[in-house]
C-alpha positions in Angstrom: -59.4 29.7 -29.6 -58.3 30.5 -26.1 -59.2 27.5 -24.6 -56.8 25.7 -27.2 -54.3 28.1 -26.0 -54.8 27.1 -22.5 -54.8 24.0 -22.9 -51.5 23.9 -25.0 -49.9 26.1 -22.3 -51.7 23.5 -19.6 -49.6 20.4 -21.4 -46.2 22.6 -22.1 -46.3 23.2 -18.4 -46.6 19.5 -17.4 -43.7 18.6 -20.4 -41.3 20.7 -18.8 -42.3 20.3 -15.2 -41.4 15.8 -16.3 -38.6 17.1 -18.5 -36.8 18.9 -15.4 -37.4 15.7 -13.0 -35.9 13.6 -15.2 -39.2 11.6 -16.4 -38.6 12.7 -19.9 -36.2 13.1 -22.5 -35.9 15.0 -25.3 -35.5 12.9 -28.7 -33.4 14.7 -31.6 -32.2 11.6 -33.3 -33.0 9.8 -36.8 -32.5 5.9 -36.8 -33.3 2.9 -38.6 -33.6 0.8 -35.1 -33.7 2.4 -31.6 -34.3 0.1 -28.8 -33.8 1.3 -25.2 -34.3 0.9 -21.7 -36.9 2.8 -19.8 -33.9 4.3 -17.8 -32.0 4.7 -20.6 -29.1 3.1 -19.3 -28.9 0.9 -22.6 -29.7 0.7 -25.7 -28.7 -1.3 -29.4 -28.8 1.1 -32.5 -28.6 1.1 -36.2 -27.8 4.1 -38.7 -28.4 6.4 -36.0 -27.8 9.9 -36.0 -28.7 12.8 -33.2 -28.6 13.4 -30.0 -30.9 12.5 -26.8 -31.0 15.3 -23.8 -32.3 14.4 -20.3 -32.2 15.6 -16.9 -30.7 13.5 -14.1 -30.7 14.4 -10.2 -28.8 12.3 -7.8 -29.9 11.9 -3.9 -26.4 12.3 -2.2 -23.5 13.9 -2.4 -21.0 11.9 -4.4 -18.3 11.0 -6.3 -19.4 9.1 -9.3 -17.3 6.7 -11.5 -19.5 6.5 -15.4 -18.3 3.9 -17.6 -19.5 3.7 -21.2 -19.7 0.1 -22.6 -20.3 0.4 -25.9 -19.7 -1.7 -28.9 -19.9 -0.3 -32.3 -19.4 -1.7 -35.5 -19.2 1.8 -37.2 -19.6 5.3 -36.8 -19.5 7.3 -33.4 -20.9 7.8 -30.2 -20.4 10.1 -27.1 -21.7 10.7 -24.0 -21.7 13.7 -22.1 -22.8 15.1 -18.6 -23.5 19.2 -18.0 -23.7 21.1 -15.2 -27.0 23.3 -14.3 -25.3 25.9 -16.3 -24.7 23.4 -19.3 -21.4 23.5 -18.7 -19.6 20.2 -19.7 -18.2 18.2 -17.1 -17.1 15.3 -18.8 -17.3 13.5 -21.8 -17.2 9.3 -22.5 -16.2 8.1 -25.8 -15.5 4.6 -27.3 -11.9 5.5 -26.9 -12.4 7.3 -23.1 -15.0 5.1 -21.4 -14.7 6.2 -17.9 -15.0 9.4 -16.0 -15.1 10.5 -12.4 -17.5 13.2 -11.6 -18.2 15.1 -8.1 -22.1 15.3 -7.7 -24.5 17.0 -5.8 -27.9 16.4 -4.2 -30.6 17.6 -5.8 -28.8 19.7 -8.3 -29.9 19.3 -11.8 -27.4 17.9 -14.4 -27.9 17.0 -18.1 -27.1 13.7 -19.9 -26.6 13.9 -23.6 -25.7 11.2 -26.0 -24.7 11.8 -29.3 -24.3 9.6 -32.3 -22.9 10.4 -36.0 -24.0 7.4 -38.2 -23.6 4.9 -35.1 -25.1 0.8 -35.2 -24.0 -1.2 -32.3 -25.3 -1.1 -28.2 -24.4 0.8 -25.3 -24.5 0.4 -21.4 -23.6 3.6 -19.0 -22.8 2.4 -15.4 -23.3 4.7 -12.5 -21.2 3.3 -9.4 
């Protein structure tokens, strides 16, 4: 019994420590089709619905311009970016597709997208 303890605490440990360095996201979404990209940086879609969290670090101090391409053929999308105090600090839509952001080295920030019934494909661009 406590070795299966240990060992479940051994693997929540390692989740959070790749969860935190941006290696993995968190998945809280129901769809009929999800394909993405290992970066996450696009993706097509059909009837889905949720959201996906993940951490994203950047290696200089910046300003940032985030576009959203995204082309749906029904329901909604957004995309947002928090601050280490999950704070939002901006937030794209298929009707407000770009955003500029101040960033920081090595300071943690969230990216969540969020869908409501949503079928189409998206691209976020990072210049």
């Amino acid at each position: 019994m406590i070795k299966t303890i240990l060992i479940f605490l051994v693997l929540a440990a390692i989740y959070y420590v790749l969860y935190i360095n941006g290696y993995l996201l968190f998945n809280n979404k129901k769809a009929l089709t999800f394909v993405g990209s290992k970066r996450g940086n696009k993706a097509s879609f059909s009837a889905c619905t949720g959201t996906i969290k993940r951490v994203v670090k950047f290696d200089a101090d910046k300003i940032c311009k985030v576009t959203l391409d995204c082309r749906l053929s029904k329901g909604e999308m957004s995309v947002s970016l928090l601050d280490s105090s999950k704070q939002e600090i901006i937030n794209l839509t298929s009707t407000n597709k770009t955003a500029a952001v101040n960033v920081e080295k090595g300071k943690r920030y969230y990216l969540v997208f969020g869908f409501k019934s949503a079928s189409g494909d998206y691209e976020l661009k990072w210049e």
